[in-house]
Structures are given as C-alpha cells and as structure tokens.
C-alpha positions as CSV (number, residue, x, y, z in Angstrom):
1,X,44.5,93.5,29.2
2,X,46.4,90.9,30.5
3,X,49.0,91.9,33.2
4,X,52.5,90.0,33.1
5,X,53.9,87.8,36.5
6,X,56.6,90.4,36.7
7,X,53.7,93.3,37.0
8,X,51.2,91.3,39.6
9,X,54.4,90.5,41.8
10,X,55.3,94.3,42.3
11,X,52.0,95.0,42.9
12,X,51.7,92.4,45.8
13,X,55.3,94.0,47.0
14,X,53.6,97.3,46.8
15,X,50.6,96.6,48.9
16,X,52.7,94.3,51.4
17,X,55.2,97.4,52.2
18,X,52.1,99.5,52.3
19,X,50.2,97.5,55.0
20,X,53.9,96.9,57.1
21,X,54.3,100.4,56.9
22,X,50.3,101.3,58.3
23,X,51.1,98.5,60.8
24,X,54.2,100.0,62.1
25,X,52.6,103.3,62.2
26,X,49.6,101.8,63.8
27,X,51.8,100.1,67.1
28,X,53.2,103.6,67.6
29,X,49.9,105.3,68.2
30,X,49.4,106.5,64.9
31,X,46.5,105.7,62.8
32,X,46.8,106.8,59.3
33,X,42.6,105.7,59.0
34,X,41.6,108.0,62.1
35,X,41.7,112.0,62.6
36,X,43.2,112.6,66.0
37,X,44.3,115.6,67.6
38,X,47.7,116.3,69.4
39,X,48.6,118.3,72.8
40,X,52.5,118.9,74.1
41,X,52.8,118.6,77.8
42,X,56.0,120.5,79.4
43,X,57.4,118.5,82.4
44,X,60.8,118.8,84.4
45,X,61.3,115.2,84.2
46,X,58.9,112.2,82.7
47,X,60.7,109.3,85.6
48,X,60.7,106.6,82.8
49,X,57.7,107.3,80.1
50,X,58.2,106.4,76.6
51,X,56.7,106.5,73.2
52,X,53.2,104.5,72.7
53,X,53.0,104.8,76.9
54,X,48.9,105.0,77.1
55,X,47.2,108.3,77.9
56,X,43.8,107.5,80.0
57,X,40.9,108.9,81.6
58,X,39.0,107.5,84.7
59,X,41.1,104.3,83.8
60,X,40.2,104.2,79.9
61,X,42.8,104.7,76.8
62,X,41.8,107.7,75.1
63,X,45.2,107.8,73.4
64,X,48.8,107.5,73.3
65,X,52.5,109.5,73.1
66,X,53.8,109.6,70.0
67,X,56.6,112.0,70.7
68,X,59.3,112.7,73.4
69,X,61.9,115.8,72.6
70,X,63.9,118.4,74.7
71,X,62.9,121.7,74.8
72,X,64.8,124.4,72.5
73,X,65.3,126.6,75.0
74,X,68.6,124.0,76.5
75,X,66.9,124.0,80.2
76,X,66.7,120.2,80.1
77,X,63.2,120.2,80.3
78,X,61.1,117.5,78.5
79,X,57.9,118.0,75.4
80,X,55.5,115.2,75.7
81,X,53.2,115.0,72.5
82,X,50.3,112.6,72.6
83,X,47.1,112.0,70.3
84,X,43.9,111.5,70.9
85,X,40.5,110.5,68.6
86,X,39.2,114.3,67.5
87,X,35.9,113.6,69.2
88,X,37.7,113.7,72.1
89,X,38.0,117.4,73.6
90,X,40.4,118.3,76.6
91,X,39.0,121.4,79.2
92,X,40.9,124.6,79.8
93,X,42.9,124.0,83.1
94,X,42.9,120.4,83.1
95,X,46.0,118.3,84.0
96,X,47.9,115.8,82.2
97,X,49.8,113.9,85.0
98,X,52.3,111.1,84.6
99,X,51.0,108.0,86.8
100,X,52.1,104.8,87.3
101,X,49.8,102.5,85.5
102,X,51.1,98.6,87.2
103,X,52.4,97.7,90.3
104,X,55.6,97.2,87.9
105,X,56.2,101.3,87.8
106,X,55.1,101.2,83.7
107,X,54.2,104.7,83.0
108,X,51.4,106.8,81.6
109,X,49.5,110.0,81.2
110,X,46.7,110.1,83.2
111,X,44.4,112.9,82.4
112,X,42.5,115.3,85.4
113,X,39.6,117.3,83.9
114,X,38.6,120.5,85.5
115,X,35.0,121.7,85.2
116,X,36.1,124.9,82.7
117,X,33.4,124.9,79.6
118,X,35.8,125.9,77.0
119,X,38.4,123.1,75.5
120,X,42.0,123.5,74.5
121,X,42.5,123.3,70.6
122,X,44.5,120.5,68.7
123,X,49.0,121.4,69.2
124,X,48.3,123.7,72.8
125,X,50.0,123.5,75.5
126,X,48.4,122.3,79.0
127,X,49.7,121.7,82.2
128,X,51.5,118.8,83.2
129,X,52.6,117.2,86.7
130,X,54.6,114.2,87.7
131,X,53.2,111.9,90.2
132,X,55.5,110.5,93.3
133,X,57.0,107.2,92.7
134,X,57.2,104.8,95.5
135,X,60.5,105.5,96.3
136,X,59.8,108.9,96.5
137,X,56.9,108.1,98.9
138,X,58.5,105.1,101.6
139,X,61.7,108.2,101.9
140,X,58.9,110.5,102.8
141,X,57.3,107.9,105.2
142,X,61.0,107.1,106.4
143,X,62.7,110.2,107.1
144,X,60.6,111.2,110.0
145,X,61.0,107.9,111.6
146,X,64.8,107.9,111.1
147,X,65.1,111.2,112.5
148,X,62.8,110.1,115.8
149,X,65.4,106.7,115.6
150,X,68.3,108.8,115.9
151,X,67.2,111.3,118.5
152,X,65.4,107.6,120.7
153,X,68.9,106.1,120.3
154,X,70.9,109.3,121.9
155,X,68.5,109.5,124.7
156,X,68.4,105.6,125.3
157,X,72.5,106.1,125.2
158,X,72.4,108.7,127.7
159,X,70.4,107.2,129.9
160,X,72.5,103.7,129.9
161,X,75.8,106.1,130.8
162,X,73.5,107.8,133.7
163,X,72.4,104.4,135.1
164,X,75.9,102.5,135.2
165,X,77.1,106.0,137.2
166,X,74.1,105.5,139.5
167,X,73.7,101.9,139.7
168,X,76.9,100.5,142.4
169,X,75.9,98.1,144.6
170,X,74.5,99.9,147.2
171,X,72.1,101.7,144.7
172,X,71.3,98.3,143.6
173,X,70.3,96.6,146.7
174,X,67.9,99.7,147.7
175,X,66.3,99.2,143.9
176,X,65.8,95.7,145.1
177,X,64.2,96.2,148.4
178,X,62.3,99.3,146.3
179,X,61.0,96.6,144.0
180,X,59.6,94.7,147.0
181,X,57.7,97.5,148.4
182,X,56.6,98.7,145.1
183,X,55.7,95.0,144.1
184,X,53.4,94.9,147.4
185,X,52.1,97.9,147.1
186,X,50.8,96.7,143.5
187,X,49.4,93.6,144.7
188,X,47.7,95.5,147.4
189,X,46.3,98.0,145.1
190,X,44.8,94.8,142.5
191,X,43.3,93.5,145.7
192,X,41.2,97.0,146.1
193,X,40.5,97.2,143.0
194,X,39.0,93.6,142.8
195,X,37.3,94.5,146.0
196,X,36.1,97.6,144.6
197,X,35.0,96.2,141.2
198,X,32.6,93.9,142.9
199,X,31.4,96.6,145.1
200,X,30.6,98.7,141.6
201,X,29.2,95.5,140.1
202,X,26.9,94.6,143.0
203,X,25.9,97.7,144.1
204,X,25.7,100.0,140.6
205,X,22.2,100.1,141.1
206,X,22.4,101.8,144.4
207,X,24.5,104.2,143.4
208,X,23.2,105.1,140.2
209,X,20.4,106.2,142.4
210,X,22.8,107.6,145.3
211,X,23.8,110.0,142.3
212,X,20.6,110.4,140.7
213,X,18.8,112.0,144.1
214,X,22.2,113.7,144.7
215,X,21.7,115.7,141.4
216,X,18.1,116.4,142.1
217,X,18.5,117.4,145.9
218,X,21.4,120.2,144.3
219,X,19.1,120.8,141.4
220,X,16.4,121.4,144.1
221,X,18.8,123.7,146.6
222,X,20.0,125.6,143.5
223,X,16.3,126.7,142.6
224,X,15.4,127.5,146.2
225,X,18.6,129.4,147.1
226,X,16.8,132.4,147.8
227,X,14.3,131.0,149.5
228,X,17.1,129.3,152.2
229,X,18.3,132.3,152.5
230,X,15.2,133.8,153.7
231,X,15.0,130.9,156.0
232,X,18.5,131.1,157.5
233,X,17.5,135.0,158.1
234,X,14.5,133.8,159.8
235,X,16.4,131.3,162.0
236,X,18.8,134.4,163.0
237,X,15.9,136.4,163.7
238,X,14.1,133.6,165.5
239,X,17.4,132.8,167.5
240,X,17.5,136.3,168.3
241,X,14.4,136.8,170.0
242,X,14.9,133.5,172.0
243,X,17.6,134.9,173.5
244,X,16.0,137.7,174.3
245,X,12.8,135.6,175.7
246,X,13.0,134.8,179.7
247,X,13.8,131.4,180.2
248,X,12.8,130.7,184.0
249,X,8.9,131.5,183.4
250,X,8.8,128.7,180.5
251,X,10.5,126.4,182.4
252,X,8.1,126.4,185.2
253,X,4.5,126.6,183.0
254,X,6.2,123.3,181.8
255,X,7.5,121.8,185.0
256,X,3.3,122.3,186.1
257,X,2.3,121.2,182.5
258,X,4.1,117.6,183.1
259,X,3.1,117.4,186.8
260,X,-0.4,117.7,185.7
261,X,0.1,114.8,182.7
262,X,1.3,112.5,185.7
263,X,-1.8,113.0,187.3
264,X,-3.9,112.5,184.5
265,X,-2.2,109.1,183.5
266,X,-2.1,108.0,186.9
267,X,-5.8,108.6,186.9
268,X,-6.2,106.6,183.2
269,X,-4.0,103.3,185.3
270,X,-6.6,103.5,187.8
271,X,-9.6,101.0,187.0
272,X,-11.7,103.4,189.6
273,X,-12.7,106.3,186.8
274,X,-14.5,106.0,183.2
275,X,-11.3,106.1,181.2
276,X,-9.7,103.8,183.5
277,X,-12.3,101.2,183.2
278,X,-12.0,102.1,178.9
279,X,-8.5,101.6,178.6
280,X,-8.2,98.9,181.3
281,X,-10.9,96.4,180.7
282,X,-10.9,94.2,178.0
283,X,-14.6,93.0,178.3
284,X,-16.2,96.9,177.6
285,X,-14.0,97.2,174.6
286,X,-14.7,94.1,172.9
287,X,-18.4,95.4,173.6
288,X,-18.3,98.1,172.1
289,X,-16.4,96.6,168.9
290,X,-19.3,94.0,168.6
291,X,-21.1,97.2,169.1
292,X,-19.7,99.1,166.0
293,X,-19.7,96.2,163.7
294,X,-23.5,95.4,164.5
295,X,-23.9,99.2,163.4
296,X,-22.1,98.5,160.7
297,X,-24.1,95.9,159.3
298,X,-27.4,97.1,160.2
299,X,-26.6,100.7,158.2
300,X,-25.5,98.1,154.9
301,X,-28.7,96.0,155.2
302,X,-30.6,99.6,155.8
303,X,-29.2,100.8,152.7
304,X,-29.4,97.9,150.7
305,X,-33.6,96.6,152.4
306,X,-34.8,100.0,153.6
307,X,-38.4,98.9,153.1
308,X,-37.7,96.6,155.9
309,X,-37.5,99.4,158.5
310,X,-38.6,102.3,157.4
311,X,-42.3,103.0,155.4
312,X,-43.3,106.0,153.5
313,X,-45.7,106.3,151.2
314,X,-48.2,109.3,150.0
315,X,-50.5,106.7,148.1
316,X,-50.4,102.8,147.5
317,X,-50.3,102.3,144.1
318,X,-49.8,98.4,144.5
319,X,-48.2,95.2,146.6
320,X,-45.2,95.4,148.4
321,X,-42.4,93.0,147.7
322,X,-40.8,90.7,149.8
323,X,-38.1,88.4,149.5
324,X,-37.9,84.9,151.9
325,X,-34.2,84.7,151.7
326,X,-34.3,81.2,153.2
327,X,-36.5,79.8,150.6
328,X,-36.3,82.2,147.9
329,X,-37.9,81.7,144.6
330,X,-35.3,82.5,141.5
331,X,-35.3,83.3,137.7
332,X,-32.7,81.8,135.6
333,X,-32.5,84.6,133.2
334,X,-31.7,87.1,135.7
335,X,-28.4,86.4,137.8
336,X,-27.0,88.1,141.0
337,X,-23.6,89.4,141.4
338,X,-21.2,91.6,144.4
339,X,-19.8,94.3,143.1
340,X,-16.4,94.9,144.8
341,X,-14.9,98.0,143.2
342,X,-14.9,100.2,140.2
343,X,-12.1,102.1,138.5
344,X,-11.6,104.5,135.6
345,X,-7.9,102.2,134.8
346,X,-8.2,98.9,134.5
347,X,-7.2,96.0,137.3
348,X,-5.4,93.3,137.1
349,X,-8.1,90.2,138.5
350,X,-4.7,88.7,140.2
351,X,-3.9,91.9,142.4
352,X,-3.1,92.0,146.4
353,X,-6.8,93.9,145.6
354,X,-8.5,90.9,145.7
355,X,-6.5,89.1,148.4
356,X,-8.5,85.9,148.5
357,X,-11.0,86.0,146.7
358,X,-11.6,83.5,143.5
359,X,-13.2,83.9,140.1
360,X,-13.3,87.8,140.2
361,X,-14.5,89.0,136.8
362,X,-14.5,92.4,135.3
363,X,-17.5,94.3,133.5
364,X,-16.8,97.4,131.5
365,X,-19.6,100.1,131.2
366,X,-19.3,103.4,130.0
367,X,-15.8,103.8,130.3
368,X,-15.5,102.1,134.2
369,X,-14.0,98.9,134.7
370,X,-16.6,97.5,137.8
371,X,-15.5,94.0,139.6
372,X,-17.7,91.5,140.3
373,X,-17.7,88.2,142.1
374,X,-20.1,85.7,142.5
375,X,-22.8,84.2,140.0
376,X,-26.0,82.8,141.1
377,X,-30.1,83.1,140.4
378,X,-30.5,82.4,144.1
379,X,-30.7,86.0,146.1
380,X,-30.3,84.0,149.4
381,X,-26.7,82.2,148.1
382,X,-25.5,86.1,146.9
383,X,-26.6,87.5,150.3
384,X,-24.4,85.2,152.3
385,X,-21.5,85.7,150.0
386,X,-21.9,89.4,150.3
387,X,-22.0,89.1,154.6
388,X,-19.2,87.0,153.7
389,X,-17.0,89.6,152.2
390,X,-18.3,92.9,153.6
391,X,-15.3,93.0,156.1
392,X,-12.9,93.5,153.2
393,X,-14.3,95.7,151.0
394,X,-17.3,97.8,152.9
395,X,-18.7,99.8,150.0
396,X,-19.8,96.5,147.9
397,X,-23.2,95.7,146.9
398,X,-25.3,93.4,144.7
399,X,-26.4,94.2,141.5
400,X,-28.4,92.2,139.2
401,X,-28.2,90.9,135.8
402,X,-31.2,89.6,133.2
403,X,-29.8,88.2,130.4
404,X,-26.4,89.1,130.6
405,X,-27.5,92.9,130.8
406,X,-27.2,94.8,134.5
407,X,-30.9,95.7,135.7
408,X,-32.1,97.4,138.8
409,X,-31.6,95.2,141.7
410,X,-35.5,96.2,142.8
411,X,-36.8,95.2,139.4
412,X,-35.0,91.8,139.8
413,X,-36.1,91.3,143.2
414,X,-39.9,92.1,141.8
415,X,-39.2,89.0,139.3
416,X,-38.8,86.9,141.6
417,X,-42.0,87.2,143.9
C-alpha cells in the first residue's frame, strides 16, 4: 500500500521529536537505552553542584546527578539523586563526597568505598560529605598566621615605645662604645675559632686516639674497681707498717751497701785486677769477639760437615764422600740453594727481612712458606754465599734441589763425587 507525502512527512516528524527528545534525555544523564540504578545523598550544603555534574570513582565516571531538591522536612537541607549503570553496586558505609573536579572549582560526586560485603539497594540513602574548598582551606592556613601577626606587631610596638624611653643620648653613646667591645670580642672569638678549626683539622687523628685510649683506660678502671680498691688497702697497710719500721738501721745497711759499690768500681777503673783489665782493654775484648765468632762458625760448619771431625761408625758398609770445594765437580740437574727463613704466613720478598739481599725467592711445602736465595750447581759458589750471609741470619743452611724437587743435601753431595 502506497503511503501519501502527507503520511511519510509525520512520520519523519515523529521520529525526529523522538530522537530530540532521547538526546535531551541523554545530555542530562539519562539514558532511556540503559538500566541504571539511583541513590539520594543528604548534604547541608552542595557549594555549587548541579544537574549532569559527574559522579566518579578512583577518577572514572560511573554516572551522573540527575536531580537536586530540598528536603520536605523545611530544614534547608539539600537531596542529591544520581544514577549509575546497574552493574555497578555501591558498599554499605561508603561515602559519596562532593569534590572539586578542575582547578576551576567545577563540582562532582566523588565516591569512597568502604570494604563492607553487602551493597546498598537502587533509591537508599548513603552518607554524604562536602569537601573544603580552597577558600575554606588558605582561611584555615591564614588565621593562625594573622593571629601570630597581630600578637608580633604589639610586641614589636612595645618594644619601639621601651627603646625611645631608654635610648637618650647617653644611653646611646654607651650602646656605641658597647658595640665596639662586643664587635672585638667577636672578631677575637672568629680568630679562635679559626685557630681552633685548624688545630681539629690537623690534629683529628691524634685525638680521635687521645679519646679512643681515654675510653678504654675508664673502661679498664671500671672493670678493675675492686681490684684498686684492694690495692689502695694494701698501700694503707704497706704505709702502715713503714711507719712502724725503724728507719736508722736501714739507713746505715745502705750507707755500707754504697760504700762497698765504690770500692768495687774503683777496683773495675783499675787496669791492675781481671775485671779491670776486661772492661779496660780494648785488645782482650776484641779477642775474645774474634773468639766467639770463630766458635760460631766452627759449630755451623760442624753441623752442616760433621764427617769432617768427628768419625763413628759400627761397620763400613762403603766409601766416604768428600767434597773439594775449591775444585768441585757439579751436576746440572741438581742445584744448591740458602735457606734463610721459614714461616707458617707468607712474606713479603721486599721486607726490612731481607735487608740486602737480592733475588730472594719463596718455596711453599706443606703448608710453610721457606726463603731461599741463591741458585747454582757449584757447591763451592753456595758455600761462600752462605759464609757470606751467616752474620744476618744464623740459622740458614743449604739445601739441595734435583730437578726442581728438594733432595737431601747428603744425597746431592754423593752425586757429585
């Protein structure tokens, strides 16, 4: 069936009015397509909110308010109604609270969950609050520094009418002269200071330690404390029996005692008696140095060659062995060394140890750090570099190596026959 103009134009006009009319509905929060719930909010005042203001959570629209109206009861107070989506379900105890949402003061509902499990239902009542503006806020921050303003002022105008009393010209000049003094007094004081800031800086070492052994000595008295008491009771004690002790006796066992020292000294400055001639002549005591260091020797080379001097054998079971040290035959695999020292912690080669000596190598063995000096296959070149160095360190001795592996120094000797 064929529909006339006149019927197609009211149905555009009909569907153009319906569409205005959604639209309209639409820009004041209401959505005729979409099921929402609505909540009324009592407040005291709203400071500026209107219809379509947004309601949000955590900064997100979650609806709007789509109705402002005063209470029945005349008080003046204000119902808020806003909508949400259905899906969207408000906790028991939560708060709706008007915010500002620009810096331009616009207004909305900002809403505070609580962590209740059970929801309000669509048209309930919750709890509403209105934030501070910043009005509000820069008067609270304000106030108390008025107030302190005032109170500074009065003070400050107090103390102006006190001073123009006080201050004639006498009281004046004795400020001045006051200034002076105080000025050098001051300047005197930054002097000490500087004086005493360079002490600190150069000597905070010294008295970091000047403290340190200050707080162990009173650490140290504290622990003993009973122990100087015994002592100071044993000095009392000890004072009291030397008073009680004759004098005069003493006195005269020690008047004999020194007489008897001068006698035996005089006798030690007289080059007439043994001790005399031991203390007084130079010639017997550089003998008997020479003396002691020849013993010296000779006990080293006994202990090192003591087939040289001393023979003892139950059976010959083959040839002795002898080495020419002038003209000594040598291996090359085996190589003769001075040991110096050994030590269970490790040496530095560069120490005031080994004052003067060159080339001094270390050898670790079982745990011991031994030091050596001196590499040669020549027993005769080892020998004199062990005489050489026997003054300094007394206990050395030569060892023997074959192939980079320490050997008995009488086996080595034996290979080299």
């Amino acid at each position: 069936m064929r529909l006339s103009k006149f019927t197609r134009l009211g149905l555009l006009i009909v569907f153009s009015l319906t569409v205005l009319i959604w639209g309209l509905s639409y820009l004041k929060g209401n959505d005729i397509f979409k099921r929402s719930d609505y909540y009324h909010v009592v407040y005291n005042r709203i400071d500026g909110l209107a219809k379509s203001a947004k309601v949000t959570l955590n900064g997100f629209q979650v609806g709007q308010v789509s109705n402002i109206n005063f209470a029945p009861d005349n008080s003046g107070r204000l119902i808020v109604t806003f909508s949400v989506n259905s899906d969207f379900r408000i906790p028991r105890n939560s708060v709706a609270q008007i915010v500002s949402s620009d810096i331009m003061g616009t207004r909305a509902i900002k809403i505070n969950f609580s962590n209740e499990k059970n929801f309000y239902l669509s048209n309930d009542t919750i709890p509403g609050e209105v934030e501070q503006d910043l009005k509000e806020q820069v008067s609270m921050q304000v106030l108390p520094l008025k107030s302190k303003a005032e109170e500074l002022l009065s003070t400050v105008d107090s103390a102006i009418t006190v001073l123009t009393v006080i201050l004639n010209e006498d009281a004046r000049d004795n400020l001045t002269a006051s200034f002076r003094s105080f000025n050098k007094t001051m300047d005197n004081m930054e002097a000490t200071t500087a004086e005493l800031q360079d002490l600190m800086t150069t000597q905070k070492d010294t008295i970091k330690s000047i403290f340190s052994n200050t707080n162990q000595l009173t650490t140290v008295l504290k622990a003993n404390a009973h122990n100087l008491d015994n002592i100071m009771q044993n000095l009392s004690a000890f004072s009291d029996t030397l008073s009680n002790i004759s004098v005069s006796p003493m006195l005269e066992n020690l008047t004999e005692a020194s007489n008897q020292i001068i006698l035996i000294l005089e006798k030690l400055n007289n080059d007439e008696g043994t001790a005399g001639l031991l203390l007084n002549d130079p010639e017997l005591y550089n003998s008997i140095n020479s003396l002691a260091e020849n013993m010296a020797f000779l006990i080293a080379d006994m202990q090192q060659n003591p087939k040289r001097y001393l023979k003892f054998s139950a059976m010959d079971f083959g040839k002795e062995v002898y080495i020419n040290t002038k003209d000594d035959a040598s291996d090359k695999n085996i190589i003769f060394k001075v040991h110096l020292v050994s030590s269970k912690t490790k040496v530095d080669t560069k120490s005031d140890v080994f004052f003067n000596l060159k080339d001094v190598e270390e050898y670790l063995s079982n745990g011991v750090y031994s030091y050596l000096i001196g590499s040669t296959s020549l027993y005769s070149e080892i020998e004199e570099l062990h005489q050489s160095i026997r003054k300094q360190f007394p206990e050395s001795s030569i060892v023997a190596f074959k192939n980079g592996r320490l050997i008995k120094l009488e086996k080595a000797l034996k290979s080299i026959r």
